[in-house]
C-alpha positions in Angstrom: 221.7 -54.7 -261.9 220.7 -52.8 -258.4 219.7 -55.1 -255.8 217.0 -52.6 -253.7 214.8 -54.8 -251.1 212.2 -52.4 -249.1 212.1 -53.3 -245.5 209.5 -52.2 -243.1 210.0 -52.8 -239.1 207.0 -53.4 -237.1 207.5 -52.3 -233.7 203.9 -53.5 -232.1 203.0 -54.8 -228.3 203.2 -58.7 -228.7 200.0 -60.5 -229.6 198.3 -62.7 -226.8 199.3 -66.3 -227.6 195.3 -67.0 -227.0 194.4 -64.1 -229.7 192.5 -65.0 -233.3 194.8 -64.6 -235.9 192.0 -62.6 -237.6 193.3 -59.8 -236.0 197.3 -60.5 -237.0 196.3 -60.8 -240.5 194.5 -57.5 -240.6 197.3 -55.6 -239.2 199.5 -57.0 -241.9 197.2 -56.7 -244.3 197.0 -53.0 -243.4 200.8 -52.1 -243.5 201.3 -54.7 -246.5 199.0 -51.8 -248.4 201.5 -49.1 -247.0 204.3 -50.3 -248.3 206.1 -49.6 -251.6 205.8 -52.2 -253.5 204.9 -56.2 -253.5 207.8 -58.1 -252.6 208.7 -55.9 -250.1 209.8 -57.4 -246.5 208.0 -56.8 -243.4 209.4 -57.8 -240.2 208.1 -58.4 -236.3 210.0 -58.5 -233.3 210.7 -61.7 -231.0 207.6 -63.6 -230.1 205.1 -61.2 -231.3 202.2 -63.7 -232.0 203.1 -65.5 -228.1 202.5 -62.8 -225.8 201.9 -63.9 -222.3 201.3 -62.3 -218.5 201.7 -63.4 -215.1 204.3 -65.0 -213.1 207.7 -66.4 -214.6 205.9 -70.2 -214.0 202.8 -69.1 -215.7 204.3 -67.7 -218.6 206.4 -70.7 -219.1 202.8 -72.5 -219.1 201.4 -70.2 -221.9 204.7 -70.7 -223.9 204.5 -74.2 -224.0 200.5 -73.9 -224.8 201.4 -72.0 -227.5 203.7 -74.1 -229.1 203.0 -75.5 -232.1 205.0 -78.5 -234.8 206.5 -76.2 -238.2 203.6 -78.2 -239.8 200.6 -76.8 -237.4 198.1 -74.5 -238.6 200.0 -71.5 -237.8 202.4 -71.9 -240.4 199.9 -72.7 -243.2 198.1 -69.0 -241.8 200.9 -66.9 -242.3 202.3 -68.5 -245.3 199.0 -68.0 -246.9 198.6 -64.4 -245.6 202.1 -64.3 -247.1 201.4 -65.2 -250.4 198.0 -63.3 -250.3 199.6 -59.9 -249.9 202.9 -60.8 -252.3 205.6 -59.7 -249.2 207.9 -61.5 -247.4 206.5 -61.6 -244.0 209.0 -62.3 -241.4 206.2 -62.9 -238.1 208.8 -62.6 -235.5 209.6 -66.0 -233.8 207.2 -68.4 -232.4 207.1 -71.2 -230.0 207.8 -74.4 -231.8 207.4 -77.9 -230.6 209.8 -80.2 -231.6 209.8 -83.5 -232.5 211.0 -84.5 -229.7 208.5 -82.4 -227.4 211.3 -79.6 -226.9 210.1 -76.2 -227.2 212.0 -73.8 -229.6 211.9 -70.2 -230.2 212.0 -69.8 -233.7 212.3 -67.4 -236.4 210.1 -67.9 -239.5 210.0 -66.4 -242.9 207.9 -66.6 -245.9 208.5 -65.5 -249.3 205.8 -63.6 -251.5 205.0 -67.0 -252.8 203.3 -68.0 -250.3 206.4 -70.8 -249.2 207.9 -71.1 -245.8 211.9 -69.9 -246.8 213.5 -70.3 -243.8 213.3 -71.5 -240.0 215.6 -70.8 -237.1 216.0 -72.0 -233.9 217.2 -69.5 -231.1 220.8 -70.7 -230.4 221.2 -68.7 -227.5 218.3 -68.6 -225.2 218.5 -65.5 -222.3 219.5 -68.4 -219.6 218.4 -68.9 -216.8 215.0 -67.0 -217.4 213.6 -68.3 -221.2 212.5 -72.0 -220.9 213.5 -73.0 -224.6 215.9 -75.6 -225.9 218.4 -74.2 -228.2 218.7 -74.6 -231.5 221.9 -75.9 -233.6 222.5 -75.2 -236.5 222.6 -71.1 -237.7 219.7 -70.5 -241.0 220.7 -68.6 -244.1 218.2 -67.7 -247.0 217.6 -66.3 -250.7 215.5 -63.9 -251.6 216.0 -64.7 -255.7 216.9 -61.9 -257.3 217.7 -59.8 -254.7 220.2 -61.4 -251.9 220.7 -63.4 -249.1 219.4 -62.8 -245.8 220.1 -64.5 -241.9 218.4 -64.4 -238.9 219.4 -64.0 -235.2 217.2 -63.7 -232.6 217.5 -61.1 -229.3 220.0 -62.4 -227.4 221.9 -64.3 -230.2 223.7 -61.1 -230.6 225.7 -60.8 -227.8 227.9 -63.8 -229.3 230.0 -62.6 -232.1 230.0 -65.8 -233.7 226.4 -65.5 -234.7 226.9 -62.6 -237.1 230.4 -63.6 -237.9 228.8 -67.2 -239.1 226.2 -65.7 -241.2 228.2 -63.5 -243.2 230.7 -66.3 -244.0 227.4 -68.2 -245.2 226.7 -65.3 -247.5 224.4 -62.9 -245.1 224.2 -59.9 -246.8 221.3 -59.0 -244.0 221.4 -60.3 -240.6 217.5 -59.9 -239.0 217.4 -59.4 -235.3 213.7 -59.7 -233.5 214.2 -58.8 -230.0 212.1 -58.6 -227.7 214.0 -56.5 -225.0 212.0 -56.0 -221.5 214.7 -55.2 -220.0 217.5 -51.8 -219.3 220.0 -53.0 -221.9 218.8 -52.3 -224.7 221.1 -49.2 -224.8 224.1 -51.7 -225.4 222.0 -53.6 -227.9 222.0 -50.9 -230.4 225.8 -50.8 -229.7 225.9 -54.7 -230.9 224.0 -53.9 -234.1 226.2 -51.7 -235.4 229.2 -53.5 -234.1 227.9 -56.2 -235.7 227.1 -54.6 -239.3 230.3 -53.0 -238.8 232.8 -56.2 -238.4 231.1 -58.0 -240.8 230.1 -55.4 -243.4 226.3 -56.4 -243.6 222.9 -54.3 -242.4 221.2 -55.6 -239.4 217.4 -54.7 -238.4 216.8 -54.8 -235.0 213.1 -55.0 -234.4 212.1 -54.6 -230.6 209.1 -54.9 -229.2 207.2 -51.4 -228.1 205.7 -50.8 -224.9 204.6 -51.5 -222.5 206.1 -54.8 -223.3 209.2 -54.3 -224.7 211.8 -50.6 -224.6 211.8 -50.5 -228.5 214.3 -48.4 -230.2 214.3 -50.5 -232.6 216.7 -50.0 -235.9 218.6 -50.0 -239.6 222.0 -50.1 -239.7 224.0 -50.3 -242.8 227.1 -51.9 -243.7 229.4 -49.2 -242.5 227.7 -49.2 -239.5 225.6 -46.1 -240.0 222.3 -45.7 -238.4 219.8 -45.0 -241.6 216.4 -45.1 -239.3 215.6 -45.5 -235.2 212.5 -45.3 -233.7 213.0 -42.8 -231.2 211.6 -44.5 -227.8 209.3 -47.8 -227.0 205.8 -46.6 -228.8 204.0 -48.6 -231.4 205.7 -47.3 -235.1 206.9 -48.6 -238.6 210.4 -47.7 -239.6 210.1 -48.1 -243.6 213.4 -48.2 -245.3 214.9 -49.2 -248.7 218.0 -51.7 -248.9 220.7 -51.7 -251.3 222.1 -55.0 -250.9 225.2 -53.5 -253.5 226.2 -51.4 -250.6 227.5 -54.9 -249.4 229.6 -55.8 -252.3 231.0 -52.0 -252.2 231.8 -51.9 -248.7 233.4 -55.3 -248.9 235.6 -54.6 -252.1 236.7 -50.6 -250.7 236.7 -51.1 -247.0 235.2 -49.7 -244.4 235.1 -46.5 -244.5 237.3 -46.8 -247.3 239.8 -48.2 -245.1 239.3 -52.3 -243.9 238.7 -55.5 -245.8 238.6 -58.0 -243.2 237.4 -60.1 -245.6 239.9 -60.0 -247.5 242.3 -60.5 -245.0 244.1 -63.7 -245.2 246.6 -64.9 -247.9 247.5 -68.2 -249.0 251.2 -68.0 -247.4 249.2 -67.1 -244.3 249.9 -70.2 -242.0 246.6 -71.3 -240.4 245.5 -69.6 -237.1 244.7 -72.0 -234.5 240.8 -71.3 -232.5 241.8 -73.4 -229.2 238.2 -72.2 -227.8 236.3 -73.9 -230.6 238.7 -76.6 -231.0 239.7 -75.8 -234.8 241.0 -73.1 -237.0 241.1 -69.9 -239.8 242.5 -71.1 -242.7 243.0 -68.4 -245.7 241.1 -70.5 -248.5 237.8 -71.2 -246.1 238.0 -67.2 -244.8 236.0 -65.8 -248.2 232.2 -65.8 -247.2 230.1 -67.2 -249.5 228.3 -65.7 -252.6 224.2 -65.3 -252.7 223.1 -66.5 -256.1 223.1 -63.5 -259.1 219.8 -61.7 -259.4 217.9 -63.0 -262.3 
């Protein structure tokens, strides 16, 4: 049964953290009705509904303002508008308090049910300059009847182990919102594919346009071909149609025909010691896992 999930990729200016969401919900509600069908998933870059200005102290200030609990009003708005328009909406990340008072940067995603399906906390914040905690823990989730989906945020993919980690949970799409002010985003687009490529899953890299962010935002698929790019930092929607099988393929005939790191390892294979995270690969816990069958 063919496993096709319709992705859009918002690259927009970020919202000002002080703006009505009135004006959010619009917007979505406008390329919601430009998509191809209900269920479809629609994506935002890093922080688009906490845009702030000014010095490096005062946007620190705004960021914290704008922080809200995963059970503040914010939430209940966009899983509504969610559920409302039938899509998975995938905001971008927001500023989230803790319980603890920390301040997160975190992913959200709703399902066309109107259900908040996944949260993730940024594990690794652009140190010294973003003021958040990091998360712990990396966030897989299902989208029944069509796969399973991850998230890492901006600078999350400069570690290998981010992507490597949720394709062993079963990623079959890692999504990436970046929001990328600064010259490197050149080598970002690099990472994506590097990172679809060594662990056989698309990535979507949504940057923020200008004059915020240097966009070039993009699709890449398994193989680590490029199937869309916007071609510069202005304001677009790269539209796109997913076919999570292309997974399974590439992982059963290789890359390119050719690799199957997955299938690497064998069971005389004696275990291969990982001094740097104190632990190990062993052959039986290599396999990554398997997103529940489509219904």
């Amino acid at each position: 049964m063919p496993r096709p999930l319709p992705v859009a990729l918002a690259q927009a200016t970020p919202v000002a953290a002080t703006a009505p969401f009135s004006g959010f919900a619009a917007e979505v509600e406008t390329l919601a009705a430009s998509l191809s069908s209900r269920g479809a998933l629609l994506t935002y870059p890093e922080l688009h509904l906490c845009g702030v200005s000014g010095t490096r102290a005062e946007r620190d200030a705004q960021l914290n303002a704008a922080a809200e609990p995963l059970s503040g009003p914010r939430t209940k708005q966009l899983a509504e508008l969610a559920g409302d328009l039938g899509i998975w909406l995938l905001p971008g990340s927001v500023c989230e308090r803790g319980d603890n008072g920390e301040l997160f940067n975190t992913a959200l995603a709703f399902s066309p049910q109107g259900e908040l399906a996944a949260a993730y906390r940024k594990v690794f914040p652009w140190r010294p300059y973003e003021p958040y905690d990091p998360g712990d823990h990396f966030v897989v989730f299902d989208a029944a009847g069509i796969g399973r989906l991850g998230f890492s945020i901006c600078y999350d993919a400069w570690f290998p182990e981010t992507a490597r980690q949720l394709a062993w949970l079963g990623a079959e799409v890692i999504v990436n919102p970046v929001q990328t002010t600064t010259s490197d985003r050149a080598q970002e687009i690099v990472l994506a594919r590097a990172n679809a490529i060594m662990n056989q899953v698309y990535v979507l890299s949504v940057n923020a346009a200008g004059p915020v962010g240097t966009g070039h935002s993009l699709v890449v698929d398994p193989e680590g071909q490029v199937r869309a790019q916007a071609p510069g930092s202005g304001a677009t929607l790269l539209t796109d149609v997913l076919d999570l099988d292309a997974v399974t393929r590439t992982r059963e005939v290789g890359t390119a025909g050719l690799n199957r790191m997955w299938a690497h390892f064998t069971d005389a294979d004696a275990p291969l010691e990982l001094p740097l995270y104190q632990g190990r690969i062993e052959a039986h816990r290599w396999t990554p896992a398997t997103p529940e069958p489509p219904r």
